[in-house]
N, C-alpha and C positions, 0 to 999 in steps of 0.2 A: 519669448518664453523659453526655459531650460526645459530641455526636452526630458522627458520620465525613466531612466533607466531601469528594467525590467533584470535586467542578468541575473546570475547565478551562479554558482557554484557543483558541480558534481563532482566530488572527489579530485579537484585538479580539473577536470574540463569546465570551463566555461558554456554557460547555456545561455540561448536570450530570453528565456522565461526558465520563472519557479514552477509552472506547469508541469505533470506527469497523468499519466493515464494509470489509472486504479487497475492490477494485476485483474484478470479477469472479465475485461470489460475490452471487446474489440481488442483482442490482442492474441488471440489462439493460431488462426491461420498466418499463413507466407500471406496471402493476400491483407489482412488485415493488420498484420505487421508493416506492411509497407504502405499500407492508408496511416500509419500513424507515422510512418517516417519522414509523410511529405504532406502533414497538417501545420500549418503554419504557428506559432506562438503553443505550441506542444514542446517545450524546454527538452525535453527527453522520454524516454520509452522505459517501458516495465513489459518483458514478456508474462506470457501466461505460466503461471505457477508450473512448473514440469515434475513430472512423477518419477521413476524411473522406467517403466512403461506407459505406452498409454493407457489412456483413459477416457471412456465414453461417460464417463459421470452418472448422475442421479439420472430415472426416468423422469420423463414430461408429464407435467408444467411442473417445472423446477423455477421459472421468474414468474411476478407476478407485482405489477406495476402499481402504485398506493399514492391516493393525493400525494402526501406528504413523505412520498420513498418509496421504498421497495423492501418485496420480499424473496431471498433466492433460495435454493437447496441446490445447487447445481452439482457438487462432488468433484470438484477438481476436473474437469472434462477436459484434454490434453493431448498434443499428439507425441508426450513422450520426450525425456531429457535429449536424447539425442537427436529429433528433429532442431528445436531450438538450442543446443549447443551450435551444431551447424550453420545453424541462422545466424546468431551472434560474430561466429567464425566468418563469413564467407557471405553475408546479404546486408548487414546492417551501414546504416549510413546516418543514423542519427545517434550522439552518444545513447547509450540501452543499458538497464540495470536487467538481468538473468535471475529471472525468479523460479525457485527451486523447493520443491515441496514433499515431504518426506512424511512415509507412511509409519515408519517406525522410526526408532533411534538407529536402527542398524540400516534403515534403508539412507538414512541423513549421512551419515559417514560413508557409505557405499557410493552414494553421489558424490561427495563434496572431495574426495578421495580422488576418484575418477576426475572431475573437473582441476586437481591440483597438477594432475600430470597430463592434462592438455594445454593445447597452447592460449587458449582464454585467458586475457589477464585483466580485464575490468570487469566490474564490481559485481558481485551475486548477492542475491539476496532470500536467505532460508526461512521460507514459511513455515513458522510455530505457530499457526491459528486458525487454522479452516475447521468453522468448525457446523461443515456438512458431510464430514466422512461418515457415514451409519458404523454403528459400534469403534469410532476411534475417538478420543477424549484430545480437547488442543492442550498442544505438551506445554507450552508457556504459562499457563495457571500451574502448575506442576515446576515450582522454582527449584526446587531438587534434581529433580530429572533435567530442566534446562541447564542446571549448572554442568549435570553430568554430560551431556552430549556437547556445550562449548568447551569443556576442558578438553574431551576426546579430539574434537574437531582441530583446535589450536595446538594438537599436538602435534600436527601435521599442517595445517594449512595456513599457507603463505600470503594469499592473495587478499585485492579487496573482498569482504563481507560484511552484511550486516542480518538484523534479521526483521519479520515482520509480528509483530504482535497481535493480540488479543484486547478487545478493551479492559481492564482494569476499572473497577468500582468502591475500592476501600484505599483510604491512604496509606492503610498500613501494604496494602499488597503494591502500590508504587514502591514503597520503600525497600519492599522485598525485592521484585524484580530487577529495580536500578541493583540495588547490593550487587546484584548477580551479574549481570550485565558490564558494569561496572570492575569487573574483571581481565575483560579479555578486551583486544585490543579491534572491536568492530567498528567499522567505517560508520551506521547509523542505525537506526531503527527505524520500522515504518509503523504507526499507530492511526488510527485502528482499524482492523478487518469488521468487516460486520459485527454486529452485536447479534450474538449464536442464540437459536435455540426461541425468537420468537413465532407469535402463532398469528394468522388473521382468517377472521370467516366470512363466506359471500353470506351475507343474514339470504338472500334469495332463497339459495339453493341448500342454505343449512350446512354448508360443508366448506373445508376447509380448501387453499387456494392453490398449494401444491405437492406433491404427491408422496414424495419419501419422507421418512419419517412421522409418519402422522399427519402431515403438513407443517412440522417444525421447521424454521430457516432464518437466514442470517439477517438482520433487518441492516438497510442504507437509504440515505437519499437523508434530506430533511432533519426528519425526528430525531438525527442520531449526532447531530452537530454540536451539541453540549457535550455529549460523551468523550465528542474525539477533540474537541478543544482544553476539555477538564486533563485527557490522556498528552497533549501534545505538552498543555502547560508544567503539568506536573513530574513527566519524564525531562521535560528542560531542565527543569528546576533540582533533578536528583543525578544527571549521567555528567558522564564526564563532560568537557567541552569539547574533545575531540570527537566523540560522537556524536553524528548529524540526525536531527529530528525529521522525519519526513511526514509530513500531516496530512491524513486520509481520514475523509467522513464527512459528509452531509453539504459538500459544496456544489452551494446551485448559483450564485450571483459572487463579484467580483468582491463584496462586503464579507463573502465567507473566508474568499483567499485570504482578504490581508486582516481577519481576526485568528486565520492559524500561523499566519506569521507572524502577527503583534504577540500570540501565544509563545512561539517562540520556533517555529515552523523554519526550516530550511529552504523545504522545497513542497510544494502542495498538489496531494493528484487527487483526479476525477473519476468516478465510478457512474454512481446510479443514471448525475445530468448529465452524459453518454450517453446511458442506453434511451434518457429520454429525448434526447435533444439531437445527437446528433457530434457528431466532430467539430462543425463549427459552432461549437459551445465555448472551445479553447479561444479563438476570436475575441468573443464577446466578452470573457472574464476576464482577459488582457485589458480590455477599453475601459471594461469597469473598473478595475485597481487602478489603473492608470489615475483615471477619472479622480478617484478617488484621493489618490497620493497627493495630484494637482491641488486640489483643495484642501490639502492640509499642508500644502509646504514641502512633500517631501519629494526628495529626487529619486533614489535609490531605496532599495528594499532595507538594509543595511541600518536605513536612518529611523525606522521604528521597529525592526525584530527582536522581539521578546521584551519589548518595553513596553508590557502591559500595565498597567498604572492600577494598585490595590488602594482600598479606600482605609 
């Protein structure tokens, strides 16, 4: 039997899975940065969003665990761009995407600035989409303003980038964002961050599940698997081909990996079945594609990416 090959691509490194860990999830401390550097079938790493200071984030209970997903408000909780620039610099040992998170347009070029004249030279990734800041709107619905702050940014910066998005819900606003996107010369995008702004109530206790904002928060897990497969498909199908699709949202079995890859998926990471499951979650959804690949004949990720079949 031909054995299954799993590999990858990140930018030029070779990975042995399309696995990534969802920015946010087990990835904040030294310590938990380096449980994901030495998890087995985890293809590569995603630090935690960095601010330009830190950040204690949202008060508690900011998660709050749902049959079917989860609901967060956490605020970016962080220890700050230059803890994990250093990290990056000087502790990593598995290729790592640098994820970078900006409180305004001037805080994004203030960062992005400062990382152009360090010595960092693989791939960052600018979050346009958290959208648990109290009083900050996610700038990526805002195709204006995004185009404003990549034009600024490519005026200057050299290195890999790409950035992470926001789910998208009207086809006309895919077609906006590619437009924009579509521009400038980014290594990929990451789609999608939570879907912002939902609510859920304990019926017990009458009240709602976590604390900021009303209990407004970003919904994952499950429920949100159409959303980021409709977002992985549709940005395929409008960005350049040099930009790479990275597909985030609602994977809990090995059947979600390879529908964001048949979507058109590069490389696929894990959030909420983390926080549920555990690390060796990556394990499992390895044996499951595999499994799965086996049984349809294919070898290689390669041989059904983005060859999703319209009726």
């Amino acid at each position: 039997m031909t054995e299954i090959d799993l590999s990858a691509d990140l930018f030029g490194q070779t990975l042995t899975s399309p696995l990534l860990n969802a920015s946010g999830v087990h990835c904040q401390t030294k310590e938990e940065l380096n449980d994901l550097a030495n998890t087995s079938n985890l293809g590569a790493m995603v630090t935690k969003s960095a601010t330009l200071q830190a950040r204690e984030g949202n008060p508690n209970p900011r998660y709050y665990d749902l049959e079917n997903g989860s609901i967060n408000s956490m605020g970016l909780p962080n220890l700050g761009y230059d803890f994990y620039l250093d990290y990056v610099l000087q502790e990593q040992t598995k290729p790592t995407i640098l994820s970078v998170a900006a409180l305004s347009a001037a805080d994004a070029i203030t960062l992005l600035k400062d990382l152009q004249a360090s010595d960092y030279q693989g791939p960052t990734e600018l979050n346009l989409s958290c959208p648990n800041i109290v009083g900050e709107p996610q700038l990526a619905y805002d195709f204006e303003a995004t185009d404003r702050v990549l034009s600024e940014v490519f005026s200057f910066y050299t290195k890999p980038l790409g950035v992470k998005l926001p789910p998208y819900f009207d086809l006309v606003h895919f077609d906006k964002i590619a437009a924009v996107l579509n521009k400038y010369p980014l290594t990929h995008v990451n789609t999608i961050n939570s879907i912002g702004n939902g609510l859920w109530v304990d019926i017990d206790q009458e009240q709602v599940v976590t604390k900021a904002k009303g209990g407004f928060g970003g919904l994952g897990g499950t429920m949100v698997l159409p959303t980021a497969l409709a977002n992985v498909r549709a940005l395929r199908q409008r960005l350049n081909d040099s930009i790479k699709v990275l597909g985030t949202g609602g994977v809990t079995s090995g059947a979600d990996v390879f529908t964001h890859i048949l979507c058109g998926a590069d490389l696929v990471s894990v959030g909420t079945q983390v926080m549920k499951e555990g690390l060796g979650v990556y394990d499992r959804l390895a044996e499951e594609l595999k499994d799965i690949m086996a049984e349809k004949g294919y070898q290689t990720l390669s041989d059904f990416r983005g060859k999703l079949k319209e009726l």
